[in-house]
C-alpha positions in Angstrom: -134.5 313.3 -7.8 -135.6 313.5 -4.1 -134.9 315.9 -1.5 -132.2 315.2 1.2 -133.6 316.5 4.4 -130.9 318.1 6.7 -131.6 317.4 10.4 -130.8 320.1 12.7 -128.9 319.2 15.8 -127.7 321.1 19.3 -124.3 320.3 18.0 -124.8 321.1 14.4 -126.4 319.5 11.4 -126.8 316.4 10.4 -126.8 315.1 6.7 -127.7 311.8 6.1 -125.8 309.7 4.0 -125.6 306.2 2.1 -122.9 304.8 1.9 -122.2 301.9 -0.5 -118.5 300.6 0.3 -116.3 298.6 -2.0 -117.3 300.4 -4.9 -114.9 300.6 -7.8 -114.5 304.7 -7.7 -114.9 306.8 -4.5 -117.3 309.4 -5.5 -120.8 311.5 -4.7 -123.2 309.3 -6.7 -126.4 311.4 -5.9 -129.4 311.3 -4.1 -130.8 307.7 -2.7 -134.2 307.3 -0.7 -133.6 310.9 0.8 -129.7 310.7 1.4 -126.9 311.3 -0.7 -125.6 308.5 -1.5 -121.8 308.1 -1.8 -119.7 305.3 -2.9 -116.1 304.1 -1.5 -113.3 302.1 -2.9 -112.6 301.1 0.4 -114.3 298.2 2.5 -116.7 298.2 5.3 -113.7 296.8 7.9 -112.7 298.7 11.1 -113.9 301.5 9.8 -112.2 302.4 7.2 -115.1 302.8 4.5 -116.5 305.6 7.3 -113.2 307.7 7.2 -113.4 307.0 2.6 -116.5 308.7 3.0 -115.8 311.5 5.3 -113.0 312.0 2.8 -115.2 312.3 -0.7 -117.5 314.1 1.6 -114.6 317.1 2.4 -113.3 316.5 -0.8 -117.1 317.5 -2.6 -117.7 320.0 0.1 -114.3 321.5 -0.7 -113.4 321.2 3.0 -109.7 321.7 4.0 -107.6 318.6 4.9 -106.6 320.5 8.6 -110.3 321.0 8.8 -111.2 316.8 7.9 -110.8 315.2 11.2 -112.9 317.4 13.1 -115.6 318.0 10.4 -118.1 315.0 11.0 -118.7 312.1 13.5 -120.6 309.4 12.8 -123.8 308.4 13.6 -125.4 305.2 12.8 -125.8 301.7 14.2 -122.6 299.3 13.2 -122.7 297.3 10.2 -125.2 299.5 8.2 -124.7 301.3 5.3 -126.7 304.3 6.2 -125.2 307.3 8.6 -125.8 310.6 9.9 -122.9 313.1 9.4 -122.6 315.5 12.1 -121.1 319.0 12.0 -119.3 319.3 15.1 
């Protein structure tokens, strides 16, 4: 198993993440080429697999709901499976 690097940021940390959208459980899977990897039910489409994931990830991280929508933003480049996470 590898070792997920977190990145620090002037705005907070950032955790990289895989995401593999579509999956058939919405779940942490584990670590992937230095990211955790995490796998959504829902589909890569107007960005709904981003908020699945931001969900498992409060979910796993035991981060209240209230909390949810302020917790990460996005990073990444459209239509690519792999993202920053941002503390903010």
């Amino acid at each position: 198993m590898g070792v997920i690097e977190l990145v620090i940021h002037p705005d907070g940390v950032i955790l990289p993440v895989r995401a593999a959208p579509g999956s058939r459980v919405s779940a942490v899977r584990g670590e992937q080429n230095g990211a955790l990897k995490v796998a959504v039910t829902q589909v890569a489409e107007k960005g709904k697999a981003n908020r699945a994931v931001i969900d498992v990830l409060c979910k796993s991280l035991r981060l209240r709901v209230v909390v949810q929508v302020a917790v990460a933003e996005v990073v990444t480049l459209p239509k690519s499976h792999d993202f920053g996470y941002q503390n903010v």
